[in-house]
C-alpha positions as CSV (number, residue, x, y, z in Angstrom):
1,X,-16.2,2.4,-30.7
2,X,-12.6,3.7,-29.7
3,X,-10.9,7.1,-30.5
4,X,-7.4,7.7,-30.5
5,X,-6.1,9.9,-27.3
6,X,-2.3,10.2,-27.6
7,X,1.5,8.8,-28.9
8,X,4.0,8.2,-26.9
9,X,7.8,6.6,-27.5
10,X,7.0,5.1,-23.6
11,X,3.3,4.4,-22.2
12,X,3.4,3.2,-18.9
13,X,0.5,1.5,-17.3
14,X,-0.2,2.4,-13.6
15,X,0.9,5.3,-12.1
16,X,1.9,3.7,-8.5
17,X,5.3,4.9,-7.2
18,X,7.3,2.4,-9.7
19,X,5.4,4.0,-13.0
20,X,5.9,7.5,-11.7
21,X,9.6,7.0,-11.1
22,X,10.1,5.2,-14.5
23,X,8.7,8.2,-16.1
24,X,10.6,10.9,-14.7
25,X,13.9,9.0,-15.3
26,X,12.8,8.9,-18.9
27,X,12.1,12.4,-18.9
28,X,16.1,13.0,-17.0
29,X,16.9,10.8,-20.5
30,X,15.1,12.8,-22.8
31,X,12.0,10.7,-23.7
32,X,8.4,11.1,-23.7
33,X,6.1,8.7,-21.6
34,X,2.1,8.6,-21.1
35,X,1.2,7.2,-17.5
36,X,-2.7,5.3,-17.9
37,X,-3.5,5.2,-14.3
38,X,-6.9,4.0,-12.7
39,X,-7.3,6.2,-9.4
40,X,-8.1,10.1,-10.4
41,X,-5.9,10.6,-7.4
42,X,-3.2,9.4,-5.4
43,X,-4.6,6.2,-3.3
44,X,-5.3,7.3,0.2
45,X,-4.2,4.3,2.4
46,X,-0.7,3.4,4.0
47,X,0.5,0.7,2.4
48,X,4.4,0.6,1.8
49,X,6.2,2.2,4.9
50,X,9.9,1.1,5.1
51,X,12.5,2.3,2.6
52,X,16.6,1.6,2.9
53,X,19.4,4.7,2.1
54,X,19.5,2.6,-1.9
55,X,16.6,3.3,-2.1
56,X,16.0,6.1,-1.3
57,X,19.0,7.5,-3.0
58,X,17.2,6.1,-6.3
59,X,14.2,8.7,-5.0
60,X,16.8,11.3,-5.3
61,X,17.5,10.6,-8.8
62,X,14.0,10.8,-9.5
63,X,14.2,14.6,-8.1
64,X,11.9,13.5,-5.0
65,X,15.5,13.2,-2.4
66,X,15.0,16.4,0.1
67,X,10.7,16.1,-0.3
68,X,10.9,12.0,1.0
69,X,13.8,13.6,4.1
70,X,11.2,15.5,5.1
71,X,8.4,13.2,5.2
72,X,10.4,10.1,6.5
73,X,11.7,9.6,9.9
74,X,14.8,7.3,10.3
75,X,14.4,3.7,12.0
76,X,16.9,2.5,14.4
77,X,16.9,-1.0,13.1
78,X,15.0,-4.3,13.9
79,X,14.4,-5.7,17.4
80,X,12.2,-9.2,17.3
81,X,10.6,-9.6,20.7
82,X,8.5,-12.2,22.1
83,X,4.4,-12.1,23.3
84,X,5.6,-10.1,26.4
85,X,7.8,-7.9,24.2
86,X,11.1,-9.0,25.6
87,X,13.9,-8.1,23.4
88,X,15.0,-11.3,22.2
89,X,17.7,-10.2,19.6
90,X,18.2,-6.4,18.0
91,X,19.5,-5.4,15.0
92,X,20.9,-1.5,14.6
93,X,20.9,0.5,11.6
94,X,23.1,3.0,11.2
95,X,21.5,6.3,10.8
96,X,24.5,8.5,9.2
97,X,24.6,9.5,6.0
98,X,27.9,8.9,4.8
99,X,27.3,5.9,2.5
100,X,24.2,7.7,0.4
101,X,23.4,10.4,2.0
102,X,20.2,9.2,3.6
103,X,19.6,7.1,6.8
104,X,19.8,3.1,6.1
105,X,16.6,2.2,7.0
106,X,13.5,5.2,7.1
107,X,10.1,5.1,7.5
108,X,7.2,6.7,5.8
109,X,4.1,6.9,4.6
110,X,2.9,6.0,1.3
111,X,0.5,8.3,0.2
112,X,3.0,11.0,1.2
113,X,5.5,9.8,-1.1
114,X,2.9,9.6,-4.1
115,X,2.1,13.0,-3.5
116,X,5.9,13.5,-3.9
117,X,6.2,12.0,-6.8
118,X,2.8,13.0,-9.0
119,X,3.9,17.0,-7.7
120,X,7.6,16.0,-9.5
121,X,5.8,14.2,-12.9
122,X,3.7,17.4,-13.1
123,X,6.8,19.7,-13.5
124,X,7.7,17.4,-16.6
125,X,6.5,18.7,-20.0
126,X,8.2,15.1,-21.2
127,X,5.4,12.9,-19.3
128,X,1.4,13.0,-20.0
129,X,-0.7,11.4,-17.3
130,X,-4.1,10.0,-18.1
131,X,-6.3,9.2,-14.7
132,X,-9.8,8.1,-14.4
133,X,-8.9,5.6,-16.9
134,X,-9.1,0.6,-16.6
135,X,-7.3,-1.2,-19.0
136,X,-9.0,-3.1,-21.5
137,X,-6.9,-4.6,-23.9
138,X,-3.3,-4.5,-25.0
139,X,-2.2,-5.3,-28.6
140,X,1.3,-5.3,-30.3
141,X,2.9,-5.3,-34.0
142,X,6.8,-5.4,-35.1
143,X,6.6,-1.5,-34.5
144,X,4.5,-0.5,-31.9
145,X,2.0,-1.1,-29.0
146,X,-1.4,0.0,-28.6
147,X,-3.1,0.2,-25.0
148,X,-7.2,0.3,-24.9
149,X,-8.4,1.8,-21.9
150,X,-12.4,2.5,-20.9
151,X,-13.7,5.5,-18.5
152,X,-15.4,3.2,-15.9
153,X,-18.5,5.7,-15.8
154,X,-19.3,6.3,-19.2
155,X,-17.8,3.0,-20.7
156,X,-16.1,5.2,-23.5
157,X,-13.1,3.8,-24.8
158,X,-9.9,5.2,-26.2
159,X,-6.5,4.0,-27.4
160,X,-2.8,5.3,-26.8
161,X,-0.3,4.4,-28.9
162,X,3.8,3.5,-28.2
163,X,6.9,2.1,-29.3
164,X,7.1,0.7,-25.6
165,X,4.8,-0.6,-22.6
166,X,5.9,-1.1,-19.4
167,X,3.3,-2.3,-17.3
168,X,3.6,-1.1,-13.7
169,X,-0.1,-2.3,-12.4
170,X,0.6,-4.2,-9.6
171,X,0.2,-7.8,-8.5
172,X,-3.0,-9.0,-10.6
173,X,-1.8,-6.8,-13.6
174,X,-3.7,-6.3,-17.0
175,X,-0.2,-6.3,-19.4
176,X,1.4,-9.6,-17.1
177,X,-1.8,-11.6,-18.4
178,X,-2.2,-10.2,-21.6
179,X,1.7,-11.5,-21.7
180,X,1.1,-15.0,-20.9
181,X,3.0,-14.7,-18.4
182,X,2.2,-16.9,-15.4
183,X,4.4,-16.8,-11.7
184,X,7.2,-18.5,-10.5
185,X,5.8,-19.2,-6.9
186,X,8.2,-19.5,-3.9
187,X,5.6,-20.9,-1.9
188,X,5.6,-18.9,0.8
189,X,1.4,-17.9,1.2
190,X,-0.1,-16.0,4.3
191,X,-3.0,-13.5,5.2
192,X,-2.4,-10.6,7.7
193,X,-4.0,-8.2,9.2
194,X,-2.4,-4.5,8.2
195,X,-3.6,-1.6,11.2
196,X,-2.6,1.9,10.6
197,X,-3.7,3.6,13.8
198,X,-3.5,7.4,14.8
199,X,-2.7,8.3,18.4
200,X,-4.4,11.9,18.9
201,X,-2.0,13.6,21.5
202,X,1.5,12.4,22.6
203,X,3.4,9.3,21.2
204,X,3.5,5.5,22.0
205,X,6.7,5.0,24.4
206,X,8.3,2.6,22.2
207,X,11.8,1.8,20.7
208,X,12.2,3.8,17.0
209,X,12.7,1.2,15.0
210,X,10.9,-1.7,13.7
211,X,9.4,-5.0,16.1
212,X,9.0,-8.3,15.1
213,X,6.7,-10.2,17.3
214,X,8.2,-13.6,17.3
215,X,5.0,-15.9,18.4
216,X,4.0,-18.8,16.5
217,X,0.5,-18.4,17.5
218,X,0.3,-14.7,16.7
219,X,3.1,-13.4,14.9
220,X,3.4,-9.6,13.9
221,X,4.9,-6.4,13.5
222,X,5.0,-3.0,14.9
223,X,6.3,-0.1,13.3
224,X,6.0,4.0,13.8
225,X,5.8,5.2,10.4
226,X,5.3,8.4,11.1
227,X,4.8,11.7,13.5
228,X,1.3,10.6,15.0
229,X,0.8,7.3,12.7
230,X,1.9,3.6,13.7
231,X,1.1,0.1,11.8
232,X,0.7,-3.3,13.4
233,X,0.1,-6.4,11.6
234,X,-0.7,-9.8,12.6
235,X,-1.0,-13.1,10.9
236,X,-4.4,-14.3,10.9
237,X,-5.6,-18.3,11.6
238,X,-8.0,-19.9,9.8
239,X,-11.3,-18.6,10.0
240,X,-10.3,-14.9,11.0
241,X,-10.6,-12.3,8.4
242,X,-10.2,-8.7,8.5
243,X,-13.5,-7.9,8.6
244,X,-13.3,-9.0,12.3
245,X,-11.5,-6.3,13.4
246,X,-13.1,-3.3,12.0
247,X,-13.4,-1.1,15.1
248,X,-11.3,0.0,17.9
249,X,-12.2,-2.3,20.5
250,X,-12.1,-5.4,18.0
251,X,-7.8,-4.2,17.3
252,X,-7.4,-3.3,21.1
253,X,-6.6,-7.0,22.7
254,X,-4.0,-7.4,19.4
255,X,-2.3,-3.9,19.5
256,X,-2.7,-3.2,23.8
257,X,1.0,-4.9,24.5
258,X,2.3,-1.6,23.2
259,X,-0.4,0.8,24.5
260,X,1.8,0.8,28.0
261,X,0.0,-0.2,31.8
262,X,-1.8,1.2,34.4
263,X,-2.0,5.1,34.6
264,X,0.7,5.2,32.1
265,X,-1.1,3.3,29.3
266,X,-2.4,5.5,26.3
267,X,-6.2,5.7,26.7
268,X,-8.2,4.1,24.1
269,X,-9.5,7.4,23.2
270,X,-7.1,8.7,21.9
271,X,-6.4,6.3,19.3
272,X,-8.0,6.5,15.9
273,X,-8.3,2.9,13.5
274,X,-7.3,4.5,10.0
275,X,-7.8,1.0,8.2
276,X,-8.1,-2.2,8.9
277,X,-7.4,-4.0,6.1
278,X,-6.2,-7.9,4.8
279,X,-3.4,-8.6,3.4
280,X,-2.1,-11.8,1.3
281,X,1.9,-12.0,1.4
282,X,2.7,-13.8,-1.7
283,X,6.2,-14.8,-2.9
284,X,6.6,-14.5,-6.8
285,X,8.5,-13.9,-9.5
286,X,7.2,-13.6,-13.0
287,X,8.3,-15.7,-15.6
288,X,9.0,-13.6,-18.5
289,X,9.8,-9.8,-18.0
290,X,9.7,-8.8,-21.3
291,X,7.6,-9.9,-24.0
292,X,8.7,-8.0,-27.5
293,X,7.8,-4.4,-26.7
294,X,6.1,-5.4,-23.5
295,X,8.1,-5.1,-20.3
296,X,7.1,-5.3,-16.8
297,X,7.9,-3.6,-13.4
298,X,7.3,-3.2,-9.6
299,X,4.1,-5.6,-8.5
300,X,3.2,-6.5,-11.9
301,X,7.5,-8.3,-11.9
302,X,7.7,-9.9,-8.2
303,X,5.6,-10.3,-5.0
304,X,7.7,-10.7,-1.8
305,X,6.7,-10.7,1.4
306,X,7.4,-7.1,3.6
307,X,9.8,-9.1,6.0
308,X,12.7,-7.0,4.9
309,X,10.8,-3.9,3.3
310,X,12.3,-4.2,0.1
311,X,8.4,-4.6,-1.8
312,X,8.0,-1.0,-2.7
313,X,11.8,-1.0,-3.3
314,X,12.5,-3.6,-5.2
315,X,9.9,-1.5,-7.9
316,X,12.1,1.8,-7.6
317,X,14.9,-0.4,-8.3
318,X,13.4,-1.5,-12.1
319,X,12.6,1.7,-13.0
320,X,16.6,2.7,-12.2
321,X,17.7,-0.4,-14.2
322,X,15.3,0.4,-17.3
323,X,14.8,3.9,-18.0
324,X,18.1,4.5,-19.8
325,X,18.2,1.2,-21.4
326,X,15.3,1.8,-23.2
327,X,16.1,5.6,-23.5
328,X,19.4,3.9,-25.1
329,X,17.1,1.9,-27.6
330,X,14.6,5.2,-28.5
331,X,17.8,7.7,-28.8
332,X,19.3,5.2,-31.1
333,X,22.1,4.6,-29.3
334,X,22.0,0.6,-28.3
335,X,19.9,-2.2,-30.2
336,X,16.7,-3.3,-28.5
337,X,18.5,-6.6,-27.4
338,X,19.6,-4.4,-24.6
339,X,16.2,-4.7,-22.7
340,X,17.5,-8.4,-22.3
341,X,19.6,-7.2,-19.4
342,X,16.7,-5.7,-17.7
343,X,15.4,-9.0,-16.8
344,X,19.1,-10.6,-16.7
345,X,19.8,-8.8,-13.5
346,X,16.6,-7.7,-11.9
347,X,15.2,-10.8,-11.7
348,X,17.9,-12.8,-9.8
349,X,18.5,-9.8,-7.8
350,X,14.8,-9.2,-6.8
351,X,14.4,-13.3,-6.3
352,X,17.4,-13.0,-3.7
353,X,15.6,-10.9,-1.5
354,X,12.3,-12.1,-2.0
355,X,14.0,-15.8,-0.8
356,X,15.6,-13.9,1.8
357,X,12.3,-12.3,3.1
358,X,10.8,-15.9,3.2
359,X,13.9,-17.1,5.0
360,X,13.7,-14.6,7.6
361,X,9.9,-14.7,8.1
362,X,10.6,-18.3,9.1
363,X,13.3,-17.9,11.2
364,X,10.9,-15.3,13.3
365,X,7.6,-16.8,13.1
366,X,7.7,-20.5,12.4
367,X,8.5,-23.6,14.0
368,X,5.7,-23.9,16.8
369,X,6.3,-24.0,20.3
370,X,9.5,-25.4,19.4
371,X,10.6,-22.4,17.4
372,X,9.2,-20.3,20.4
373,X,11.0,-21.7,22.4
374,X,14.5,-21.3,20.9
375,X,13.8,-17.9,20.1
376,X,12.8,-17.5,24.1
377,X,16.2,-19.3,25.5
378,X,17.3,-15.8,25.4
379,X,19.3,-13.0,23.2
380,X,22.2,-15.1,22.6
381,X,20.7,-18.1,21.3
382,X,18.7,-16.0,18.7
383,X,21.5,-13.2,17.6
384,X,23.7,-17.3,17.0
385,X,20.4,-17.9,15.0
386,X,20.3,-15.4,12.5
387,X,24.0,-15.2,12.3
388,X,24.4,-18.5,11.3
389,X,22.9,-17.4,8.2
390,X,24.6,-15.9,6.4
391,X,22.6,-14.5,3.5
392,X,20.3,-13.1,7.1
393,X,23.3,-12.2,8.9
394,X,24.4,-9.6,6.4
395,X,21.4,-8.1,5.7
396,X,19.9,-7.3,9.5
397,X,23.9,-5.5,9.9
398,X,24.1,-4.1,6.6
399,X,21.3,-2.9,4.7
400,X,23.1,-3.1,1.3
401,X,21.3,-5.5,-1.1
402,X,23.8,-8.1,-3.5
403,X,25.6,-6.9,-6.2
404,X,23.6,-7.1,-9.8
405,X,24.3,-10.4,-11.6
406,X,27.5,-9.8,-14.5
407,X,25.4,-9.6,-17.9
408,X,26.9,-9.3,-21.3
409,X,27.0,-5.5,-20.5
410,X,30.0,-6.2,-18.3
411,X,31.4,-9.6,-19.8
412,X,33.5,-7.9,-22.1
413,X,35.2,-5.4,-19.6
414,X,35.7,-8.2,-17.0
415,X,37.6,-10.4,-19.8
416,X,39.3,-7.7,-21.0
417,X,41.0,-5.9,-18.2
418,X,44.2,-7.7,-16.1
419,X,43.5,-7.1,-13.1
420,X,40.7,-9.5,-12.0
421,X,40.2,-8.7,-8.3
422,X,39.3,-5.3,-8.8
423,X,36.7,-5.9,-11.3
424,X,35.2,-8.6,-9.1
425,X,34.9,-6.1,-5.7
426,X,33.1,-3.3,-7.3
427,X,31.4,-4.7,-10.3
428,X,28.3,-5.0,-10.1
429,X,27.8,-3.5,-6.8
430,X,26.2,0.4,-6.0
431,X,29.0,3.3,-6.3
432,X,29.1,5.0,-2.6
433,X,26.9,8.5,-2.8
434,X,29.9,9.8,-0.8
435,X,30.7,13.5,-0.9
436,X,32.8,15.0,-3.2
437,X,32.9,18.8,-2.3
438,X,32.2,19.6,1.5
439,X,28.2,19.5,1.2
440,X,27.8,18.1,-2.3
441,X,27.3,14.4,-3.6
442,X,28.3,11.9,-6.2
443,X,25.1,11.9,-7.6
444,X,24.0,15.5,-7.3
445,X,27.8,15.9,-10.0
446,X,26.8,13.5,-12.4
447,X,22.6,13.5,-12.6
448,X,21.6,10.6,-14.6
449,X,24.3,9.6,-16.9
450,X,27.4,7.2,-17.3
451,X,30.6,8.7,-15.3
452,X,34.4,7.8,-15.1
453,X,35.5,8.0,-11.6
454,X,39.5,8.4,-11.6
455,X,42.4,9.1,-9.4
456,X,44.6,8.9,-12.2
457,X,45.0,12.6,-14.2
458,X,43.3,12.4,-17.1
459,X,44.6,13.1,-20.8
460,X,42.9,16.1,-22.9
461,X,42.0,13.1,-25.5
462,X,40.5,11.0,-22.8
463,X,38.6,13.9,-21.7
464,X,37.3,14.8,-25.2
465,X,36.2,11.0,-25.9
466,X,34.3,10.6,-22.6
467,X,32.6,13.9,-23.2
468,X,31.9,12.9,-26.8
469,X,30.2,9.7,-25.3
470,X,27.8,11.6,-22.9
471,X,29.5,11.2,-19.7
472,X,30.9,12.7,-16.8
473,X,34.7,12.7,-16.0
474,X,35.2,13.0,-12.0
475,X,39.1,13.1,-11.2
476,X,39.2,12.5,-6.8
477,X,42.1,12.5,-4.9
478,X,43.2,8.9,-3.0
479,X,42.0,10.2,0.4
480,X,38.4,11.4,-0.6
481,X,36.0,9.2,0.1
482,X,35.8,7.6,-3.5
483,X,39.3,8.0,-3.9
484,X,39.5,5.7,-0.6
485,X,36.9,3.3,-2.0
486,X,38.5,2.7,-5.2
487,X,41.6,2.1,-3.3
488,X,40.0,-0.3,-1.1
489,X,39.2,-2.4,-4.5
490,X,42.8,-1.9,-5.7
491,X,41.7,0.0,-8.5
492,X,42.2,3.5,-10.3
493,X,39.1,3.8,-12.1
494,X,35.6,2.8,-12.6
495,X,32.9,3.1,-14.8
496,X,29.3,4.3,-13.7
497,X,26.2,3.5,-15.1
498,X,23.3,5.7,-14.9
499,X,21.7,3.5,-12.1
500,X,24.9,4.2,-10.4
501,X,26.4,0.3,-10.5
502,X,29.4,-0.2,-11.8
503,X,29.8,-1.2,-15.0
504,X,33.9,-1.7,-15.4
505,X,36.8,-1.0,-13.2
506,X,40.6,-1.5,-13.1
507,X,44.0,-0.7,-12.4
508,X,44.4,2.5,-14.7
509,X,41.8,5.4,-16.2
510,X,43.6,4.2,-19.8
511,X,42.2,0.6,-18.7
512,X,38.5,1.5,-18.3
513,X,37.3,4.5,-20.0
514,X,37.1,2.9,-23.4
515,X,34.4,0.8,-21.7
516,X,32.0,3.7,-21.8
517,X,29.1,2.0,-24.0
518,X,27.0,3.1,-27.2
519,X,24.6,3.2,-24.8
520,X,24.9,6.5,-23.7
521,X,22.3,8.9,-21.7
522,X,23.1,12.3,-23.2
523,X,21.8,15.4,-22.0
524,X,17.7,16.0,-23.2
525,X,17.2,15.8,-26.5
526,X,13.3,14.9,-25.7
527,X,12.1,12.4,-28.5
């Protein structure tokens, strides 16, 4: 026998970094969510550990921006090394802030940032989070979805009710099965082994970025993620499984490259072996991402392989796309077709890099001797590798991801405005979180809404209509850092969405505001 626990316009199943996001960008919207999440707590264990400046800008949003600064530590890049960790090829990241405020590639530690995050959904009268609590069984009608979840002590069940589900519960998720919905597998299948080790006193004399160990027989990866915490992981052969390298001495021959030599070398005892854990790196895609009022996000969408730390990202970057879609659809504001675009550009977007984080696993790791050999011949000859592709090439100098692909939400505004070339430069692509007073952002002047970015003065009737639509009118002047980027895309104006791509731009304010959509995000009106 079930009872009924709660209503919601949004439930959201799994309370992982993804779900939490998701709900406190429905909350910025207005809209009330219930979180169904399995772990009482937050899960204890290092998992995700890179994040790029997108991302973490996205974090920001969520209200999480100066709590991840101070519990991140920015990474100088990628170097990929061979067995006797000989810098074969390095890769820089630039650690200002100009672009979005936040180094271009940081790292972390998970369980940090959940912490982050729960503290941030607790401040949020919109949002009601259930823990202790499996899912059973998911059921829809032409109005509503119900959720059925059991307390794994007591066996008692209850039900939730929604308009919405979006199910955020990771790779072997409850909602994608219940769906029907099967992968789209890139083929790219591999067990590691994941260390997260704890050095006592001191720190490991070692370059602050990340190291790619590029050995066919033993490739891996070496990473500090934080002040006294580092992570290794290796590929494991046949026959090896994690449970071969629970203790310290088991992890030493693997990790001891790094430990230093002779009286230099950091004594065994003053390491500690947090967690020894395997790891299966997938590459997948799901095949539907929305079934009727069903929708999926984060681990429970796409698998990808942590080549290019975008796995934890690529989750914070549905719940930016989503939340005021489907606060658009509860408000009333834009016709549930809408959700269509979710998958429309999240999908392609999230398979690029997934192919791109097989590509570049590859390129380090595979081939044989023959690969190792190449990548040995020196610097040169790998830096001539990876450059000469080019989807690799831009992503280890540049940590900006591809622009979103153009969806119906754009198609009119691109066939509708004259000047072509401006449209195609910025649409699509992330507005710069440059500054616009002297210590204050794009973002932190807009919040989570549409905004018209202009150089062009604007009339008191264009000011009343964007107003009247829920946005934010920002006039610049053409050598302020957005007034510079506009004029870099030869235009005058452009339209922001709430995720902060842009939606339209052109020659002339007059051009582009009218472009504003129904779908507003207006200030909170909770629902």
């Amino acid at each position: 026998m079930s009872t009924a626990e709660s209503t919601a316009p949004v439930l959201i199943a799994g309370g992982g970094p993804t779900g939490l996001s998701l709900a406190c960008l429905l909350a910025e919207s207005g809209v009330r969510s219930t979180i169904l999440e399995r772990w009482p707590e937050c899960y204890p264990l290092p998992r995700a550990v890179h994040m790029d400046d997108e991302v973490a800008r996205m974090l920001s949003m969520v209200g999480v921006g100066d709590g991840f600064a101070g519990i991140s530590r920015p990474a100088r890049g990628l170097r990929l090394v061979d067995r006797d960790l000989r810098v074969l090829a390095e890769f820089p990241r630039e650690l200002s802030l100009d672009r979005d405020g936040f180094p271009s590639a940081s790292m972390y530690n998970q369980p940090d940032l959940e912490v982050l995050l729960r503290t941030e959904v607790a401040q949020r009268p919109e949002i009601t989070v259930v823990t202790g609590v499996e899912l059973r069984d998911v059921l829809q009608d032409a109005g509503s979805v119900a959720v059925t979840v059991a307390d794994p002590g007591t066996g008692a069940l209850s039900v939730h009710r929604g308009r919405w589900l979006v199910g955020c519960d990771g790779a072997n998720s409850l909602v994608r099965r219940t769906c029907g919905t099967g992968w789209q597998d890139f083929g790219f299948r591999q067990r590691w082994l994941v260390l997260d080790v704890d050095l006592r006193d001191g720190e490991l004399d070692q370059w602050e970025g990340v190291q790619q160990l590029c050995d066919s027989r033993r490739p891996g990866t070496y990473m500090r993620i934080g002040e006294h915490s580092y992570r290794w992981e290796f590929r494991l052969d046949d026959g090896e499984a994690a449970t071969d390298f629970t203790t310290l001495d088991a992890v030493l021959p693997l990790i001891r490259p790094w430990l230093g030599s002779g009286a230099d070398a950091v004594p065994a005892t003053d390491l500690v072996l947090v967690r020894s854990a395997e790891y299966a790196f997938r590459s997948c895609v799901a095949q539907r991402w929305r079934t009727g009022r069903i929708l999926l996000a984060g681990d429970a969408a796409h698998l990808t392989p942590p080549f290019i730390g975008q796995g934890l990202g690529a989750g914070q970057r549905d719940a930016a796309n989503l939340a005021w879609k489907l606060a658009a659809v509860i408000h009333g504001t834009a016709p549930s077709s809408i959700l269509d675009t979710y998958e429309a550009e999240r999908r392609p977007h999230a398979t690029a890099l997934i192919r791109l984080a097989v590509l570049l696993g590859r390129v380090m790791t595979g081939g044989g001797t023959t690969g190792d050999h190449l990548r040995g011949s020196g610097m040169g000859a790998v830096v001539r590798m990876v450059n000469h592709i080019p989807a690799i090439s831009r992503f280890t100098h540049d940590s900006a991801t591809p622009p979103l692909r153009r969806t119906r939400l754009w198609s009119a505004a691109r066939n509708m405005l004259p000047d072509r070339s401006a449209n195609h430069r910025l649409v699509g692509r992330l507005a710069p979180n440059a500054l616009v007073e002297s210590t204050i952002r794009l973002d932190a002047c807009t919040g989570y809404r549409f905004n018209v970015i202009t150089l062009d003065e604007p009339s008191p009737e264009q000011e009343r209509e964007v107003a009247r639509r829920g946005a934010v009118l920002l006039r610049v002047g053409p050598t302020s850092p957005l007034g510079w980027w506009l004029r870099q895309a030869k235009a005058r104006a452009a339209v922001i969405r709430p995720d902060r791509t842009v939606l339209a731009a052109g020659p002339s304010l007059s051009k582009v505001y009218n472009h504003l959509p129904a779908t507003l995000v207006t200030a909170k009106e909770t629902v």
